[in-house]
N, C-alpha and C positions, 0 to 999 in steps of 0.2 A: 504494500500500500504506500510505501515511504517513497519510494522510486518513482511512483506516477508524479507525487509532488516532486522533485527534487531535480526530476526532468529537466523543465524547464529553468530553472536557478543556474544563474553563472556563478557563486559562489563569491569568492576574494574581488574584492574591487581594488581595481591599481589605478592610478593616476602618476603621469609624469610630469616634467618638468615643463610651463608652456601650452598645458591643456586647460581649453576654454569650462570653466564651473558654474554654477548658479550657487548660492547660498541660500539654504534654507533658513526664514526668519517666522519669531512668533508675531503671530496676530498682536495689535495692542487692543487694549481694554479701555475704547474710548464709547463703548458705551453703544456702535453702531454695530451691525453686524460681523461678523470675522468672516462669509462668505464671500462678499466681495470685496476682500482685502486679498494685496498681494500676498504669495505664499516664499517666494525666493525673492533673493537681492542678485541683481548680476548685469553685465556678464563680469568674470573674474577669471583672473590665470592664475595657476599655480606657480608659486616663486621658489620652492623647496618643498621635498619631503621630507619629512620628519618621521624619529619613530611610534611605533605604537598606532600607524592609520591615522597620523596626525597630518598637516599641511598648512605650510601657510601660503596665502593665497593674497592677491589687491586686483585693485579695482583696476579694468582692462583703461577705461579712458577717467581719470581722474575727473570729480567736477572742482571747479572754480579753482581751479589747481592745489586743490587739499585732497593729496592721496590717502588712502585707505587701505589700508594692510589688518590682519587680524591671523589668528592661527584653529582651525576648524579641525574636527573629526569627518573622518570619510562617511560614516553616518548620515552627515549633516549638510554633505555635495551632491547637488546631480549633475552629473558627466553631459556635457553642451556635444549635439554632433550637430550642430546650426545653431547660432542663437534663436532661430526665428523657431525652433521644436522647442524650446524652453517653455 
């Protein structure tokens, strides 16, 4: 029964160095619905691996020129093959 699910499962997620991300973010609590709020922040590249399925990742086009760097769990990435499938 295990095998029918596990099928389809790619398992270990890898990201390399240069690979476009989305970040997942929480909903805020202003009171309006969390349906129509964004669910990822992006696009983002990956600047390093780290261990432990760690990564830090920044912002692909900076705004107002205050870049944005942070360090995520692979968890918490969804792997871009377009920004426009995000």
């Amino acid at each position: 029964m295990n095998s029918y699910y596990d099928k389809d499962k790619s398992g270990k997620v890898s990201l390399r160095k240069g690979d476009i991300v989305a970040v997942r973010i929480k909903p805020n609590t202003t009171g309006e619905s969390t349906k129509t709020q964004p669910r990822y922040r992006g696009p983002m590249v990956v600047t390093q691996e780290r261990p432990s399925d760690t990564y830090r990742i920044s912002k692909l086009e900076p705004r107002n020129g205050r870049p944005y760097a942070t360090i995520v769990h692979v968890s918490q990435l969804k792997a871009g093959r377009g920004w426009n499938e995000l």
